[in-house]
C-alpha positions in Angstrom: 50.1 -5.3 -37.0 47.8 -6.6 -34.3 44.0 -5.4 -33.2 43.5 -3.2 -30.5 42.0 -4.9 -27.2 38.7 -4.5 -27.1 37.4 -3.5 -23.2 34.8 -5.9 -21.7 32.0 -4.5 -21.0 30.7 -3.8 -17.6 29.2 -5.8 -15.6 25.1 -5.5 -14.9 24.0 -4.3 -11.7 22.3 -6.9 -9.6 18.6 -5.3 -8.6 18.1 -6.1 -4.8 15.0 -8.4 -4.1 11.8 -6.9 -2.9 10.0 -8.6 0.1 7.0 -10.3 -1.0 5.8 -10.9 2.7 5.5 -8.3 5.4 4.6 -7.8 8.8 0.6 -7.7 9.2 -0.2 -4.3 11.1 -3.4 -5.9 13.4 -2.2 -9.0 14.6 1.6 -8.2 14.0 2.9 -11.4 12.7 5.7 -11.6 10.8 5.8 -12.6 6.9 2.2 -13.4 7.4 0.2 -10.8 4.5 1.7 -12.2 1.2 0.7 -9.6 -1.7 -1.2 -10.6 -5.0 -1.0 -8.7 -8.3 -3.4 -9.0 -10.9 -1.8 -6.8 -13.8 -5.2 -7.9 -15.9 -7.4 -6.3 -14.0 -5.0 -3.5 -12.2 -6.0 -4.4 -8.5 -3.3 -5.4 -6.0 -5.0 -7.4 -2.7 -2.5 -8.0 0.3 -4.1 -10.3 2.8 -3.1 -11.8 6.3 -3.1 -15.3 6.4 -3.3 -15.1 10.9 -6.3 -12.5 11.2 -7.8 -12.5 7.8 -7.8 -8.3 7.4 -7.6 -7.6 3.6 -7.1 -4.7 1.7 -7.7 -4.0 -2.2 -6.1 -0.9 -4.3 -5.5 -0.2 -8.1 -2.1 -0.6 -9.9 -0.3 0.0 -12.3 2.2 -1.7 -14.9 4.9 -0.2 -12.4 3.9 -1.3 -9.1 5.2 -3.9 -6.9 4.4 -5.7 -4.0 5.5 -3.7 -1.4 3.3 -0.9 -3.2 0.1 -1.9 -2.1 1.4 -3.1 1.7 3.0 0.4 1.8 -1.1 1.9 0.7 -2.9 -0.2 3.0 -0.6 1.1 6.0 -0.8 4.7 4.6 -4.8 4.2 4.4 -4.7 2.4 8.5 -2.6 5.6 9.5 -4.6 8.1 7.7 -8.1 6.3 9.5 -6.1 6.9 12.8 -5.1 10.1 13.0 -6.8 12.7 14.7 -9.5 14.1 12.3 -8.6 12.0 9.7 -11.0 9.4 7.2 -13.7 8.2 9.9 -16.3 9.6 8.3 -18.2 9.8 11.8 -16.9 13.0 12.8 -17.6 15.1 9.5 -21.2 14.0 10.1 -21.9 14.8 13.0 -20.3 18.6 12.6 -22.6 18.9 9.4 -25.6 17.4 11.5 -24.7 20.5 14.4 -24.6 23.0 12.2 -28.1 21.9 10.2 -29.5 22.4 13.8 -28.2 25.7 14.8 -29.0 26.8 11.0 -32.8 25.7 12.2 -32.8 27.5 15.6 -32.5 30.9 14.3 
């Protein structure tokens, strides 16, 4: 008598590539802000190589490079939208209401 077949196994799934250069959302070059990850220190930097903009964020043992682009464009939207991170306009509403609080 003769041994059973044994089935191959199954083939491992390829994991796509990530970009590692992206589109730089002041000067809007392509594949000109490369990312950096410093797993050391936790702190990813993406940087454009055209216009020089930076931008700086903690990591973690998960994160990849399209992380941090994905933060700073999350942090540029949340700075432009109506109301959003200025800081100018907060101030100036809490200045307004110091001087109607004085007036009566």
């Amino acid at each position: 008598m003769g041994k059973r077949k044994s089935k191959a196994p199954p083939p491992k799934k390829v994991q796509p590539k990530l970009d590692t250069q992206f589109t730089c959302p002041f000067c809007n070059h392509d594949k000109s802000v490369t990312a950096k990850l410093d797993f050391q220190q936790y702190k990813g930097l993406v940087e454009c190589s055209v216009c020089g903009q930076k931008y700086a964020c903690t990591i973690d043992d998960l994160s990849a490079a399209i992380d941090v682009y994905s933060d700073w464009i999350d942090a540029c939207e949340r700075l432009n939208a109506p109301g959003g991170g200025g800081g100018g306009d907060e101030e100036e509403e809490e200045e307004e209401e110091e001087e109607k609080a004085l007036r009566r």
